[in-house]
C-alpha positions as CSV (number, residue, x, y, z in Angstrom):
1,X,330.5,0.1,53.8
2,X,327.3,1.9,54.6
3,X,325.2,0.9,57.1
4,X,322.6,3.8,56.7
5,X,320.6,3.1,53.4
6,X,317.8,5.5,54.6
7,X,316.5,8.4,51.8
8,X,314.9,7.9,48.2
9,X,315.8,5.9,44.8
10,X,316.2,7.7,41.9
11,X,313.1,6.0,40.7
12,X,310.6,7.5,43.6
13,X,312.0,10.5,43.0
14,X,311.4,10.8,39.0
15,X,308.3,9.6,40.2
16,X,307.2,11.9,42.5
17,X,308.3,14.9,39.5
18,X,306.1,13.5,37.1
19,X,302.7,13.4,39.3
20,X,303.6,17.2,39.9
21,X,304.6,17.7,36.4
22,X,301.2,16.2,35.7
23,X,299.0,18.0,37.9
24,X,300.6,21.3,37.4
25,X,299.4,20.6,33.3
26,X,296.3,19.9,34.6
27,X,295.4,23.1,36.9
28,X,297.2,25.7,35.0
29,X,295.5,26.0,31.7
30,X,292.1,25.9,34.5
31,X,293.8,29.5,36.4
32,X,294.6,31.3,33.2
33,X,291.0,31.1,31.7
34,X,290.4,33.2,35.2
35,X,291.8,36.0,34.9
36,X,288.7,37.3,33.2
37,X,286.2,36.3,36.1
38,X,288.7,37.6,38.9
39,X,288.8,41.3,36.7
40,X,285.1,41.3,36.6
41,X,284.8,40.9,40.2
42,X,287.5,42.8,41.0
43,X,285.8,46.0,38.9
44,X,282.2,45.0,40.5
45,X,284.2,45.4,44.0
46,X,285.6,48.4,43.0
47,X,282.4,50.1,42.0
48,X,280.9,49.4,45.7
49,X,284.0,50.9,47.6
50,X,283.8,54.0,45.1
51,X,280.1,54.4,45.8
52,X,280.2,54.1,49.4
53,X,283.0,57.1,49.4
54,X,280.5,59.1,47.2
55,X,277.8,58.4,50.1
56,X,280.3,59.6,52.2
57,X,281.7,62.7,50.5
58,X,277.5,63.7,50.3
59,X,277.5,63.4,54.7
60,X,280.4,64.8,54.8
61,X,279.8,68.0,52.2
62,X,276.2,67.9,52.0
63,X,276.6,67.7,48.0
64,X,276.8,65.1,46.0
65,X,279.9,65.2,43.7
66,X,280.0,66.0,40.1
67,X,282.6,64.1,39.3
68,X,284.9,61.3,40.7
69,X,287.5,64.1,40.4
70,X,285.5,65.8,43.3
71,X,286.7,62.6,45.6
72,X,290.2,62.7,45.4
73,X,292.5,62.5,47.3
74,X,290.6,63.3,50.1
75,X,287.8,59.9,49.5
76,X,289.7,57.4,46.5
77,X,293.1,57.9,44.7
78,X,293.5,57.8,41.0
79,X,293.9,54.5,40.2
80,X,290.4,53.7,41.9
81,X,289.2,56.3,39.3
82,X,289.1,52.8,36.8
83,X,289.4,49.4,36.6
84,X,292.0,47.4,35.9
85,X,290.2,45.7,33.3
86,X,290.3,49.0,31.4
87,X,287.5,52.1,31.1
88,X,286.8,55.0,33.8
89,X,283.7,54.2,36.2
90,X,281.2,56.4,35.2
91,X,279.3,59.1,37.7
92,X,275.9,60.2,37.1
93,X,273.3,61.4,39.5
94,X,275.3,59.9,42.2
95,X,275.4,56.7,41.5
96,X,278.9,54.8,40.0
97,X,279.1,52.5,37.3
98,X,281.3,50.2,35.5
99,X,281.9,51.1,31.7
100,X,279.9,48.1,30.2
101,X,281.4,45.6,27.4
């Protein structure tokens, strides 16, 4: 009746879901324990582009600023006021700093 017996069996394709099912048990325990790392380096990231905008609110002003409250909005926004691992950065004598843990 059919002369076209081209596609897949059941059987290669239960197959073919159980090597994904497999590997997906195998890599996604690996991302979550991430999430940490990525934060970390995330925050460390943040901290450069905050200081570079305080280097370039003291060319700009000729002052440093007291406070990273002194930079926005014209320099960072709020939400580059901290990280997103939680705590403020910290601004002291020009120089911006992660809260430490």
């Amino acid at each position: 009746m059919f002369k076209n017996e081209k596609g897949f069996t059941l059987i290669e394709m239960l197959i073919v879901m159980m090597i994904i099912s497999v590997l997906i048990i195998l890599i996604v325990p690996n991302l979550s324990g991430r999430s940490k790392d990525v934060n970390e380096k995330g925050c460390e990231a943040l901290v450069s582009v905050v200081q570079a905008q305080v280097e370039a609110y003291q060319l700009e002003k000729g002052k440093r600023p007291v406070s990273l409250d002194d930079l926005v909005p014209e320099f960072i926004t709020n939400d580059q006021k901290s990280c997103k691992s939680g705590g403020a950065l910290i601004l002291k004598d020009g120089v911006v700093t992660a809260p430490s843990k």
